[in-house]
N, CA, C and O atoms as a Maestro MAE file, in Angstrom:
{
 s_m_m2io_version
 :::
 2.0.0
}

f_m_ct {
 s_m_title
 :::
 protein
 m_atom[320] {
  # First column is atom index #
  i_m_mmod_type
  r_m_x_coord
  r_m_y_coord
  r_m_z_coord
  i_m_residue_number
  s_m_chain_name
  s_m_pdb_residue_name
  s_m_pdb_atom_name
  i_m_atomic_number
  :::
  1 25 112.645 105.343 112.828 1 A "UNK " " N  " 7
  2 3 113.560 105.597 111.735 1 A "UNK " " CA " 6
  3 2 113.070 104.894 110.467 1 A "UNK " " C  " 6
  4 15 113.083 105.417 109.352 1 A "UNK " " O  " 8
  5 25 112.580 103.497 110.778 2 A "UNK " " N  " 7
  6 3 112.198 102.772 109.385 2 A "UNK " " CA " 6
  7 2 111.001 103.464 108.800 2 A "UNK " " C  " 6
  8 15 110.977 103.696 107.591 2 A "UNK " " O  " 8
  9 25 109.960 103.826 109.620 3 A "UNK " " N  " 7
  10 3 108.767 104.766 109.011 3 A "UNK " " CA " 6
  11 2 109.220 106.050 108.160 3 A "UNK " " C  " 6
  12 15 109.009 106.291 106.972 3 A "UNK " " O  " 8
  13 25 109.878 106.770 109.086 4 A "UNK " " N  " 7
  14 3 110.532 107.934 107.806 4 A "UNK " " CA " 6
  15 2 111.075 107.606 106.986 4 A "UNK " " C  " 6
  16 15 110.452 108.078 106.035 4 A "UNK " " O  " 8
  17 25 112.274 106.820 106.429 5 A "UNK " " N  " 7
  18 3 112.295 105.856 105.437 5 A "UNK " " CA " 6
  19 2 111.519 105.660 104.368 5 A "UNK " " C  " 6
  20 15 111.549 106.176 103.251 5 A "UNK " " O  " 8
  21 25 110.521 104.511 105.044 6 A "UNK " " N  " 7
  22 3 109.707 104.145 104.124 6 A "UNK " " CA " 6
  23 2 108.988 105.748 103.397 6 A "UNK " " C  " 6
  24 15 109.242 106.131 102.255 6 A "UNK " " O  " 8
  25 25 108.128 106.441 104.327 7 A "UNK " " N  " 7
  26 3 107.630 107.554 103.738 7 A "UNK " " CA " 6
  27 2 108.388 108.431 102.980 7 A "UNK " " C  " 6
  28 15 107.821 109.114 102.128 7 A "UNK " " O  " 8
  29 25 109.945 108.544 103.211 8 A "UNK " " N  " 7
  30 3 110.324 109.289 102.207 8 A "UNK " " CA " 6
  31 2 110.271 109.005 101.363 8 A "UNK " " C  " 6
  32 15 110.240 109.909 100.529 8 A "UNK " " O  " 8
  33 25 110.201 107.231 100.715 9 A "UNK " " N  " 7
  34 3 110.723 106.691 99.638 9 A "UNK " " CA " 6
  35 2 109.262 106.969 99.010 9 A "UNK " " C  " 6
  36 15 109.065 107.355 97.858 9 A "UNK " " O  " 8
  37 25 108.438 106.744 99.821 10 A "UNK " " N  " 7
  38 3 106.588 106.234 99.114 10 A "UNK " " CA " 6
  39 2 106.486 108.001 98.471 10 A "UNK " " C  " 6
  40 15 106.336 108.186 97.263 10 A "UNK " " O  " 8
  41 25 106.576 109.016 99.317 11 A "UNK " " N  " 7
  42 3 106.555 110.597 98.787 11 A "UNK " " CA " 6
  43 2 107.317 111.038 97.666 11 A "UNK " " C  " 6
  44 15 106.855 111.897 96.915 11 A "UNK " " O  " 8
  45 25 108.887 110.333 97.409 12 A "UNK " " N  " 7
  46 3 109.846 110.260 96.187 12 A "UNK " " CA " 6
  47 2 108.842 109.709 95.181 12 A "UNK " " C  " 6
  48 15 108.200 110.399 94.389 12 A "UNK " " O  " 8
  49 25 108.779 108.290 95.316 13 A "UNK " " N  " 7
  50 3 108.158 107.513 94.107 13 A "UNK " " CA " 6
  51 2 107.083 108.441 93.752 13 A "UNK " " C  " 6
  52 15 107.034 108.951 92.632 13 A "UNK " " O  " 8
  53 25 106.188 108.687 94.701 14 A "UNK " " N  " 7
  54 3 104.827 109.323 94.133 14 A "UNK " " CA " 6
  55 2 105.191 111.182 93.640 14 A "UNK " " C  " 6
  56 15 104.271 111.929 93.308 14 A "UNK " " O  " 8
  57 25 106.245 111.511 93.677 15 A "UNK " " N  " 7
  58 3 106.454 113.072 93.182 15 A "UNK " " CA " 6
  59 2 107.370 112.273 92.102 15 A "UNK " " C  " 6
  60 15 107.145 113.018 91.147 15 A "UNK " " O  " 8
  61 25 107.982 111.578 91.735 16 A "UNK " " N  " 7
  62 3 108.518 111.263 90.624 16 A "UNK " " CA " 6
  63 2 107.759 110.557 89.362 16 A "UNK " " C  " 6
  64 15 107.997 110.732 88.167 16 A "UNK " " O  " 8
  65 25 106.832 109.756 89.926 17 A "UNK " " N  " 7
  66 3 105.585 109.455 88.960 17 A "UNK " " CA " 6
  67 2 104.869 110.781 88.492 17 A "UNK " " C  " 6
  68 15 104.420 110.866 87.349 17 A "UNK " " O  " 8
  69 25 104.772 111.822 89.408 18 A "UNK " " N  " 7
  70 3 104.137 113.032 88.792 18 A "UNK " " CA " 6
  71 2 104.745 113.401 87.254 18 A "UNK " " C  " 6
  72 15 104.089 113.559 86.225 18 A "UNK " " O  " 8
  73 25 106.023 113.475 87.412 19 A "UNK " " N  " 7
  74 3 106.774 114.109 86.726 19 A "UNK " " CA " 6
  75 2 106.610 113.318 85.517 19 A "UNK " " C  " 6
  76 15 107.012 113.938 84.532 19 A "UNK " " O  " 8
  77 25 106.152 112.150 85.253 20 A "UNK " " N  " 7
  78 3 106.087 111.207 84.173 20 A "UNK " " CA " 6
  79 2 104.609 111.358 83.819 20 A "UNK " " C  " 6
  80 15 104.627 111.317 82.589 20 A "UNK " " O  " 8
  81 25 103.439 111.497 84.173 21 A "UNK " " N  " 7
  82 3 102.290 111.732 84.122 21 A "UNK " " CA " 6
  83 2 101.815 113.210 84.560 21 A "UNK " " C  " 6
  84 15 102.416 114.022 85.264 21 A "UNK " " O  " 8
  85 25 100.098 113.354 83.706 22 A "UNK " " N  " 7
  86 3 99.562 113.906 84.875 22 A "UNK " " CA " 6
  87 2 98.416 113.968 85.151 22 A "UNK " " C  " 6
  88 15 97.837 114.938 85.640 22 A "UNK " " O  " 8
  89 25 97.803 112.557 84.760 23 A "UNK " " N  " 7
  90 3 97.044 111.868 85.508 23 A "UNK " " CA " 6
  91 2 96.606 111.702 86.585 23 A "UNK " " C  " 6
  92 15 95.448 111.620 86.992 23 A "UNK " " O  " 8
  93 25 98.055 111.625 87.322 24 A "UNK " " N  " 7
  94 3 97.950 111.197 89.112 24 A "UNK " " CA " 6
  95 2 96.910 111.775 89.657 24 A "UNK " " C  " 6
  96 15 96.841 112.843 89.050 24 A "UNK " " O  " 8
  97 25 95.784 111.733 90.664 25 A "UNK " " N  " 7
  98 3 95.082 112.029 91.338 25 A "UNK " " CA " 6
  99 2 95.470 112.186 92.398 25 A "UNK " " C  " 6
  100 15 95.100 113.260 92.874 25 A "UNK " " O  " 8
  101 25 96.319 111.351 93.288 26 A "UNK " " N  " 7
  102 3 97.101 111.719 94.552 26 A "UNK " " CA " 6
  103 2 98.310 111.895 94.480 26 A "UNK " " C  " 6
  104 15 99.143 111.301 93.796 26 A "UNK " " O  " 8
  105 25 98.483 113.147 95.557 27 A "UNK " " N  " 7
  106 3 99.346 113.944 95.586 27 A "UNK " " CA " 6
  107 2 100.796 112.957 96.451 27 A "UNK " " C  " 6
  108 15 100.597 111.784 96.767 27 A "UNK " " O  " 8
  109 25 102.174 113.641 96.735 28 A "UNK " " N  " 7
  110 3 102.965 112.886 97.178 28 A "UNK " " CA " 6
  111 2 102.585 112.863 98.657 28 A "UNK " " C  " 6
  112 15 102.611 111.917 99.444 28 A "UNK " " O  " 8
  113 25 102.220 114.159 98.848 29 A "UNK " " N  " 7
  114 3 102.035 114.343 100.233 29 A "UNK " " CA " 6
  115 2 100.632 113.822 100.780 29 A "UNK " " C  " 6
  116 15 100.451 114.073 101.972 29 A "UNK " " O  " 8
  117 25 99.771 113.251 100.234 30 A "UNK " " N  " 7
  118 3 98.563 112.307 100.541 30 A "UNK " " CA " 6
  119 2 99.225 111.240 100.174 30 A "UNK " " C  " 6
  120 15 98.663 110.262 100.667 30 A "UNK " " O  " 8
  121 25 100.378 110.859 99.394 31 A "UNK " " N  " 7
  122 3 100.443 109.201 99.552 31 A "UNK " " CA " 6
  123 2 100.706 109.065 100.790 31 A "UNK " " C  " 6
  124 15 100.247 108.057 101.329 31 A "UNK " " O  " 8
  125 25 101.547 110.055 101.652 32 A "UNK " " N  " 7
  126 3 102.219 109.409 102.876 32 A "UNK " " CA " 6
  127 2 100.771 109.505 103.555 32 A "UNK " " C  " 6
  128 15 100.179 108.517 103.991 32 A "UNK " " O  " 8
  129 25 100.294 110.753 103.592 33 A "UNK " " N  " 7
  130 3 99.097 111.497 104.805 33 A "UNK " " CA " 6
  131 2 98.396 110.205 105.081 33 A "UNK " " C  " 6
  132 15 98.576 109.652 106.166 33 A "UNK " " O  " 8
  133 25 97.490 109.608 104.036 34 A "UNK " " N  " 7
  134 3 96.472 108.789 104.128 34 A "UNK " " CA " 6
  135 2 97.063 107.231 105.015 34 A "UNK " " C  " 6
  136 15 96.273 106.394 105.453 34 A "UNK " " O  " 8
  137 25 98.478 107.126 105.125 35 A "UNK " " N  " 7
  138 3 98.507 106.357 106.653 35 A "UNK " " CA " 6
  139 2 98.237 106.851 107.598 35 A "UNK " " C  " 6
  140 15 98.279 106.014 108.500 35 A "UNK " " O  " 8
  141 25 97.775 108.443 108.186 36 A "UNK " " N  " 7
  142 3 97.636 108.747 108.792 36 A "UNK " " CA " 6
  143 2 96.107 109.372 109.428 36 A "UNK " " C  " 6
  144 15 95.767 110.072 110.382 36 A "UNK " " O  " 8
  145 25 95.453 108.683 108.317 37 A "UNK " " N  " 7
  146 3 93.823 108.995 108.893 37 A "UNK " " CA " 6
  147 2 93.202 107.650 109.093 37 A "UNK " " C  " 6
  148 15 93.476 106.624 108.469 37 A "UNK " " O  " 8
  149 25 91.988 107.857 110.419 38 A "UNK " " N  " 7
  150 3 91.923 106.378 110.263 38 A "UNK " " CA " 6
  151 2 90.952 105.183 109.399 38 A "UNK " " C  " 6
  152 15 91.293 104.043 109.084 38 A "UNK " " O  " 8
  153 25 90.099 105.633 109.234 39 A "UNK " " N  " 7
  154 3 89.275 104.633 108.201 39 A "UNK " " CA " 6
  155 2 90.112 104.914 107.160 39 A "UNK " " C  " 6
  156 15 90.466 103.855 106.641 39 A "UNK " " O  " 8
  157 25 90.631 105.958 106.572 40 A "UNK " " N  " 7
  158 3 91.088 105.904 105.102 40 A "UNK " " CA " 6
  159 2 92.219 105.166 105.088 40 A "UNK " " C  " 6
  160 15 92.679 104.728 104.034 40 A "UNK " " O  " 8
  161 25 92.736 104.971 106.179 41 A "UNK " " N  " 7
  162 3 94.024 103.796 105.675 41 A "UNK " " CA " 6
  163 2 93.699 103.062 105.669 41 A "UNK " " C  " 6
  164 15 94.581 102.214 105.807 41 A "UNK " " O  " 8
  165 25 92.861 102.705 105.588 42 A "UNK " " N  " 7
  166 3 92.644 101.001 105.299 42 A "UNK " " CA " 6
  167 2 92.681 100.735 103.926 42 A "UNK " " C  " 6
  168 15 93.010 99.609 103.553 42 A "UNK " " O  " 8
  169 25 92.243 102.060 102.702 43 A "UNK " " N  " 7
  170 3 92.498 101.812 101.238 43 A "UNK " " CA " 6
  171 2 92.971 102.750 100.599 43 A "UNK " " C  " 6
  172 15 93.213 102.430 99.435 43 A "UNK " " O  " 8
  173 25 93.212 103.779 100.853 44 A "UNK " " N  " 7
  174 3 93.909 104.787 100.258 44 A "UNK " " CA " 6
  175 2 94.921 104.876 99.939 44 A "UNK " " C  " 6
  176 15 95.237 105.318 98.834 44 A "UNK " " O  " 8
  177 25 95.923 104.388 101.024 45 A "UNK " " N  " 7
  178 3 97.432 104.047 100.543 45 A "UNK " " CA " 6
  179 2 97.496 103.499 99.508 45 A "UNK " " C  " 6
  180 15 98.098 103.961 98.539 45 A "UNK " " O  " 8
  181 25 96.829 102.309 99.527 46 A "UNK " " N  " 7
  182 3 97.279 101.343 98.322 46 A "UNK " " CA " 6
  183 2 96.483 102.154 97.046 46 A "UNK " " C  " 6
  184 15 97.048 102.004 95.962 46 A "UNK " " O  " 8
  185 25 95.648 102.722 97.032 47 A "UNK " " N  " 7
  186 3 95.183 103.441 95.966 47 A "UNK " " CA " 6
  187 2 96.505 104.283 95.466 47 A "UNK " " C  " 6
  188 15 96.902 104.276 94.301 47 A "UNK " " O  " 8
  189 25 97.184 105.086 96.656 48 A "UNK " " N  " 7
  190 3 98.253 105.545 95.689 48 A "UNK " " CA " 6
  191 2 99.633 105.157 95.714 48 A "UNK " " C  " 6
  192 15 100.602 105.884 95.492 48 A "UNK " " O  " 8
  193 25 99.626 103.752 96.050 49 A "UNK " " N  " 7
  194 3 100.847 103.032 95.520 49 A "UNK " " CA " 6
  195 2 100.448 102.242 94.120 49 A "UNK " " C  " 6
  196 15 101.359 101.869 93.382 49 A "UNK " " O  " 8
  197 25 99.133 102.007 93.791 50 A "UNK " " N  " 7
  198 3 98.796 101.706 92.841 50 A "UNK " " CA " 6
  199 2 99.035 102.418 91.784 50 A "UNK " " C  " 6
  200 15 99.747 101.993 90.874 50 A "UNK " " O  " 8
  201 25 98.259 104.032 91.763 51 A "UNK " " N  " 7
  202 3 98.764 104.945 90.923 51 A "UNK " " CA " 6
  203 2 99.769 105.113 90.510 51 A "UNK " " C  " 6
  204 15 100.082 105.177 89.321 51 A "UNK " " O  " 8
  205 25 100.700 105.251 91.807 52 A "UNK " " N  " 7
  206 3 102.288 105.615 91.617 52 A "UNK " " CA " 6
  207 2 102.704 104.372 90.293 52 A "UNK " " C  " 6
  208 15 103.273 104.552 89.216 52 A "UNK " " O  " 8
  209 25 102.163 103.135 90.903 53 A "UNK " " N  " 7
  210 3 102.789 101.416 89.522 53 A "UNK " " CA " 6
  211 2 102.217 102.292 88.645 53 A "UNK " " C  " 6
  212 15 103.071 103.011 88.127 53 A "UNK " " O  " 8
  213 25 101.215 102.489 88.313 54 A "UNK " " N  " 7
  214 3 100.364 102.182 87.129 54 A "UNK " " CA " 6
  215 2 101.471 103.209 86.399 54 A "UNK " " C  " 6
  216 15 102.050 102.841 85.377 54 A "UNK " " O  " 8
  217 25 101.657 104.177 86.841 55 A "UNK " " N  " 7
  218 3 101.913 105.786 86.033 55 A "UNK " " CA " 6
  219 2 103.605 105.402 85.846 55 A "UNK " " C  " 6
  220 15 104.078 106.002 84.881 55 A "UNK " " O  " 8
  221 25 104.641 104.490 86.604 56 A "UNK " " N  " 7
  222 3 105.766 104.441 86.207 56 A "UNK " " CA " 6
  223 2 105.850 103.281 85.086 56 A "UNK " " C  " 6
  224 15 106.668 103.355 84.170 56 A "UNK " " O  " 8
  225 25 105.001 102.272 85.214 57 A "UNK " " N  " 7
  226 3 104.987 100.866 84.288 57 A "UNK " " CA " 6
  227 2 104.744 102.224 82.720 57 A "UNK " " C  " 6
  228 15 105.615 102.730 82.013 57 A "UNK " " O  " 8
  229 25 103.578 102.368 82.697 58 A "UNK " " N  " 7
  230 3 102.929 103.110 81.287 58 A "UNK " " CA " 6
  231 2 102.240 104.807 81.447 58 A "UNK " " C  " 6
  232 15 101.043 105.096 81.441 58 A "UNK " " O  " 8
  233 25 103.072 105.476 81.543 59 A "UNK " " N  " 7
  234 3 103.089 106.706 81.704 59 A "UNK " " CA " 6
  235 2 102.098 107.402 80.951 59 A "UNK " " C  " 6
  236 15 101.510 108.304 81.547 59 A "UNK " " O  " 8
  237 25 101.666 107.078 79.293 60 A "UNK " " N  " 7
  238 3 101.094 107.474 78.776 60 A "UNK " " CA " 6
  239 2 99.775 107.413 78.789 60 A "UNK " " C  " 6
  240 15 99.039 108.388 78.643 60 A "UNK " " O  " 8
  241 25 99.249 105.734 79.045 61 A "UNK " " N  " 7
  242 3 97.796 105.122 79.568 61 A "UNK " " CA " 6
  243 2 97.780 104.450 80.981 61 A "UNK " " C  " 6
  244 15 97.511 103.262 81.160 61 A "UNK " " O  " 8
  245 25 97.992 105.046 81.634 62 A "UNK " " N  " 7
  246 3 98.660 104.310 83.397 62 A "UNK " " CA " 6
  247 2 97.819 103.278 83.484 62 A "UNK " " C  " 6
  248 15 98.150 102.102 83.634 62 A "UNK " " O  " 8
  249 25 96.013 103.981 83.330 63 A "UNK " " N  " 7
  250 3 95.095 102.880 83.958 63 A "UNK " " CA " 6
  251 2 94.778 101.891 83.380 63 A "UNK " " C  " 6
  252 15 93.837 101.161 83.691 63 A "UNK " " O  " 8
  253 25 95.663 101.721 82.302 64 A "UNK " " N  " 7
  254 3 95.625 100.295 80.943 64 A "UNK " " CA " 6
  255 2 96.649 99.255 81.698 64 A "UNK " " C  " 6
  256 15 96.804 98.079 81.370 64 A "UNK " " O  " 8
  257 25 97.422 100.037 82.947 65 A "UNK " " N  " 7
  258 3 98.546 98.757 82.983 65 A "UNK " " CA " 6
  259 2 98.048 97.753 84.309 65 A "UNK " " C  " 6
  260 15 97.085 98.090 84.998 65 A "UNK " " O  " 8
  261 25 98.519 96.979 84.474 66 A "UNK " " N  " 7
  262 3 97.885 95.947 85.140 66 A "UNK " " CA " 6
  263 2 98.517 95.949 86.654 66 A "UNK " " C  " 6
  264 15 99.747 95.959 86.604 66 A "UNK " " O  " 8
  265 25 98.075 95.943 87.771 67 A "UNK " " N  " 7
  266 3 98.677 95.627 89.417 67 A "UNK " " CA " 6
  267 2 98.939 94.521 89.345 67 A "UNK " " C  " 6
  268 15 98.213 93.550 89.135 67 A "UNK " " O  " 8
  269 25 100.307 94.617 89.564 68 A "UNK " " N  " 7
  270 3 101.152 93.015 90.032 68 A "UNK " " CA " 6
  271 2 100.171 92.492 91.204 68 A "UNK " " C  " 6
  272 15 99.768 93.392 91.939 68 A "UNK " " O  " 8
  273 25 99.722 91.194 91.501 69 A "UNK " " N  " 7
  274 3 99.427 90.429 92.532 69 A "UNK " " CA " 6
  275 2 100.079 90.243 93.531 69 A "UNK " " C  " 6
  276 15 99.553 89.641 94.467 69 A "UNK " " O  " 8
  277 25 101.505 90.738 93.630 70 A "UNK " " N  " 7
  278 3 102.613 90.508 94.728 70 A "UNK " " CA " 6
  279 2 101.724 92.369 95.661 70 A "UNK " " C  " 6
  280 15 101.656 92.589 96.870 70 A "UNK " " O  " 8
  281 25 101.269 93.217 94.609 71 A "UNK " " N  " 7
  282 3 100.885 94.176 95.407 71 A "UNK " " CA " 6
  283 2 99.623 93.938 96.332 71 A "UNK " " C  " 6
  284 15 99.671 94.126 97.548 71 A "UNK " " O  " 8
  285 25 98.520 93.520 95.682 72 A "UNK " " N  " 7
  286 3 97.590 93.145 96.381 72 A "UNK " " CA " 6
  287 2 98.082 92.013 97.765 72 A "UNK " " C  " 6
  288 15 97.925 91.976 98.986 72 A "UNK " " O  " 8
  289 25 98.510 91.481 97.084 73 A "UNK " " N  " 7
  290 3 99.372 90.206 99.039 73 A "UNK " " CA " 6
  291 2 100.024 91.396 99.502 73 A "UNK " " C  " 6
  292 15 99.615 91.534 100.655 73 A "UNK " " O  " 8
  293 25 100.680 92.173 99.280 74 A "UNK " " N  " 7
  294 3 101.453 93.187 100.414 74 A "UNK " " CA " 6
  295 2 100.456 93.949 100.999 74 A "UNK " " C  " 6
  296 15 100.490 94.127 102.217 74 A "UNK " " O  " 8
  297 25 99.298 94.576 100.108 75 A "UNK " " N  " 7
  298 3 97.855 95.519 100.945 75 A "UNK " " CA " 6
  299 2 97.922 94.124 101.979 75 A "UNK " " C  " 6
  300 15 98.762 93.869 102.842 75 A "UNK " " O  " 8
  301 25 96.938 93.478 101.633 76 A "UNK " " N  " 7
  302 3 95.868 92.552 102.274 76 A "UNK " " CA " 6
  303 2 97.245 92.302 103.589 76 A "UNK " " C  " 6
  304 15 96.951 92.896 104.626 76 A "UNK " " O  " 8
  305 25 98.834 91.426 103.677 77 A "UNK " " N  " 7
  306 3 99.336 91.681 105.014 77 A "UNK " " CA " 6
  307 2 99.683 92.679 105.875 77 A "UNK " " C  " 6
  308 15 99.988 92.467 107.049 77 A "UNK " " O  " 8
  309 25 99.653 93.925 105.282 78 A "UNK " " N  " 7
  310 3 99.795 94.967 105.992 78 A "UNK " " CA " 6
  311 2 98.205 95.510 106.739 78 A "UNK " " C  " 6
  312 15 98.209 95.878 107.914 78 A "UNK " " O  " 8
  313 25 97.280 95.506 106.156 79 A "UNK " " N  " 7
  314 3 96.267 95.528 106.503 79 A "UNK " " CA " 6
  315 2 95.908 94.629 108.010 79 A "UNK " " C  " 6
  316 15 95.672 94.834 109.201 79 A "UNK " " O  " 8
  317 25 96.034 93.665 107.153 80 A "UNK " " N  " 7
  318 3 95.668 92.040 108.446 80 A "UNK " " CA " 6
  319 2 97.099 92.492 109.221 80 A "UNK " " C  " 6
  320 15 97.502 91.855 110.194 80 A "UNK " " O  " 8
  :::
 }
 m_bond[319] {
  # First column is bond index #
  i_m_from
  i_m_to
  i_m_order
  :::
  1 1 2 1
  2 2 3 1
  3 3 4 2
  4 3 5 1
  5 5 6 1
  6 6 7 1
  7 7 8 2
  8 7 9 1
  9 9 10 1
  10 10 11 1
  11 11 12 2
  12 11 13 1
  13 13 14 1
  14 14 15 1
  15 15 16 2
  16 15 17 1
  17 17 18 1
  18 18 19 1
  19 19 20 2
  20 19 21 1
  21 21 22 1
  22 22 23 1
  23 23 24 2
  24 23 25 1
  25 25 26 1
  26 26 27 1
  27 27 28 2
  28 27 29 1
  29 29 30 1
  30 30 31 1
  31 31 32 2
  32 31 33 1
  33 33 34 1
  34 34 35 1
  35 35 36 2
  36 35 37 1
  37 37 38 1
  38 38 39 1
  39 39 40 2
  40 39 41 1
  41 41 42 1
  42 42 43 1
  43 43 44 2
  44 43 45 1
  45 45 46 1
  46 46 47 1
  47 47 48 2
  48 47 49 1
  49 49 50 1
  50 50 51 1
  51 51 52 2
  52 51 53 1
  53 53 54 1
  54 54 55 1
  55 55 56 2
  56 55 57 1
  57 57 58 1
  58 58 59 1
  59 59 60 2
  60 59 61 1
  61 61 62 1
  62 62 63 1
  63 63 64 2
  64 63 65 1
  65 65 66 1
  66 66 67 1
  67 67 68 2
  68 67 69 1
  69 69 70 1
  70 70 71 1
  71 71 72 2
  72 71 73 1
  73 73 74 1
  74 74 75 1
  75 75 76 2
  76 75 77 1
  77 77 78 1
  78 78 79 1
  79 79 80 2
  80 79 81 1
  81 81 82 1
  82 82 83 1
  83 83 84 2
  84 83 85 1
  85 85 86 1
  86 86 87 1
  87 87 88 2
  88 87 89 1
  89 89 90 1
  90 90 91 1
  91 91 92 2
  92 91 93 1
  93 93 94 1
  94 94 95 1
  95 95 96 2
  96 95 97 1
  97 97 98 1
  98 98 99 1
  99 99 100 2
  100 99 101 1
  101 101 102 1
  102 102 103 1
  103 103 104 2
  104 103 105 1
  105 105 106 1
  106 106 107 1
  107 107 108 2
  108 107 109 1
  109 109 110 1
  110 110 111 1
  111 111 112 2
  112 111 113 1
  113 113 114 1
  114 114 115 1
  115 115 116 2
  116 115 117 1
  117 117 118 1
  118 118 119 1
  119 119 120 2
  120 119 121 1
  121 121 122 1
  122 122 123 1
  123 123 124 2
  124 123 125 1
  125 125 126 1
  126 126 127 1
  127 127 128 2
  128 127 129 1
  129 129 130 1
  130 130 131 1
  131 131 132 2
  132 131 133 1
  133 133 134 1
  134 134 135 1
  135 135 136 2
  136 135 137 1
  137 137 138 1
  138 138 139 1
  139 139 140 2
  140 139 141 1
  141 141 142 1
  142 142 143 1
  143 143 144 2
  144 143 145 1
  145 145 146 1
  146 146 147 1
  147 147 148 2
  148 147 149 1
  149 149 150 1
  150 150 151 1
  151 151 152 2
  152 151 153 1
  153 153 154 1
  154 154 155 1
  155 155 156 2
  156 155 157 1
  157 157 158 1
  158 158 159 1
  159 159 160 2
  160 159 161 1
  161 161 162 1
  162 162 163 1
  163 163 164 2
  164 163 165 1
  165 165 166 1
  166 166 167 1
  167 167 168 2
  168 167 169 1
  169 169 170 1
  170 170 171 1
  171 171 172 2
  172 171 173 1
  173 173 174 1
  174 174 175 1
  175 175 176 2
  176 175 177 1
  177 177 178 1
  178 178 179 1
  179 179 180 2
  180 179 181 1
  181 181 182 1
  182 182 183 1
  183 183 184 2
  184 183 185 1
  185 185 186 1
  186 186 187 1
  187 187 188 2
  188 187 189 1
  189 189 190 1
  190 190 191 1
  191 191 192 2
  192 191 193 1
  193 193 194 1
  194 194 195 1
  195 195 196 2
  196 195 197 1
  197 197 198 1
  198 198 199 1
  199 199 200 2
  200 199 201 1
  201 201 202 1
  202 202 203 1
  203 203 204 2
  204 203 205 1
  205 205 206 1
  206 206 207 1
  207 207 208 2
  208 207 209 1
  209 209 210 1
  210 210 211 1
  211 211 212 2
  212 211 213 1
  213 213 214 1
  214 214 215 1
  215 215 216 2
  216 215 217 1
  217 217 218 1
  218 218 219 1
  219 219 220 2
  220 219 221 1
  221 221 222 1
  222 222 223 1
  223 223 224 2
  224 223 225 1
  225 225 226 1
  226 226 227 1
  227 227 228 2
  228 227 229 1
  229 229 230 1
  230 230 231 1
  231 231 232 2
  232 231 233 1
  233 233 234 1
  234 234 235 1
  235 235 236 2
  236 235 237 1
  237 237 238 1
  238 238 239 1
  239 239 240 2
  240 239 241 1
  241 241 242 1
  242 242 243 1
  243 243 244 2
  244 243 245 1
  245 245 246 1
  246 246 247 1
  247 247 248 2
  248 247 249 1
  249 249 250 1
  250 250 251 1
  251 251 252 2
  252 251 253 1
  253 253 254 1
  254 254 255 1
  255 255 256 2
  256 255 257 1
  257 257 258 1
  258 258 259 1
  259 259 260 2
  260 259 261 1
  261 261 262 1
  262 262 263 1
  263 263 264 2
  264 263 265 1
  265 265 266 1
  266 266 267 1
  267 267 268 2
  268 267 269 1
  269 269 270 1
  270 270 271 1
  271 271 272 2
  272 271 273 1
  273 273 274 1
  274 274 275 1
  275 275 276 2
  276 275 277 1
  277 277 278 1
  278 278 279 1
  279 279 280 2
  280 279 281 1
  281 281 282 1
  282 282 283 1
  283 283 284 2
  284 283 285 1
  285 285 286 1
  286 286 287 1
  287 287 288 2
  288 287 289 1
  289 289 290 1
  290 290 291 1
  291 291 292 2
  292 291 293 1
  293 293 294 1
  294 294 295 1
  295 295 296 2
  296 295 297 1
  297 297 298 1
  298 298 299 1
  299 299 300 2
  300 299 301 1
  301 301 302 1
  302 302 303 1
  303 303 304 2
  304 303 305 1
  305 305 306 1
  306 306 307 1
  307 307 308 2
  308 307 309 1
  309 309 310 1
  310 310 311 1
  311 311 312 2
  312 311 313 1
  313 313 314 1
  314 314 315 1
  315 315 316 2
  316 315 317 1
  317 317 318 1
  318 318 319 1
  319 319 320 2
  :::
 }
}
């Protein structure tokens, strides 16, 4: 139950960042997918939870805005 959850919310955020940009490179439905392959989860997700920050912080120049450090500690324990 908590996995669907989470993925609905990660597929919301990332189709609602669309709508503010259109920039995005990953899709909503690859933010969730890419937990689901296996070498690529190891960085892909966070590639598009990154996107998803970048594009809601500054919609206009996403890749000008900066990744909180609280994100990188959440990759690196989910990872480990």
């Amino acid at each position: 139950v908590s996995a669907i959850c989470v993925g609905r919310w990660i597929y919301r955020a990332n189709a609602n960042a669309h709508t503010l940009s259109d920039a995005m490179m990953i899709s909503p439905g690859w933010s969730v997918g890419w937990y689901f392959i296996p070498i690529a989860s190891l960085f892909k997700p966070f590639q598009a939870m990154r996107e998803t920050w970048q594009v809601s912080v500054c919609p206009s120049d996403p890749y000008s805005a900066p990744v909180p450090a609280v994100m990188r500690i959440w990759w690196g324990l989910w990872v480990a």
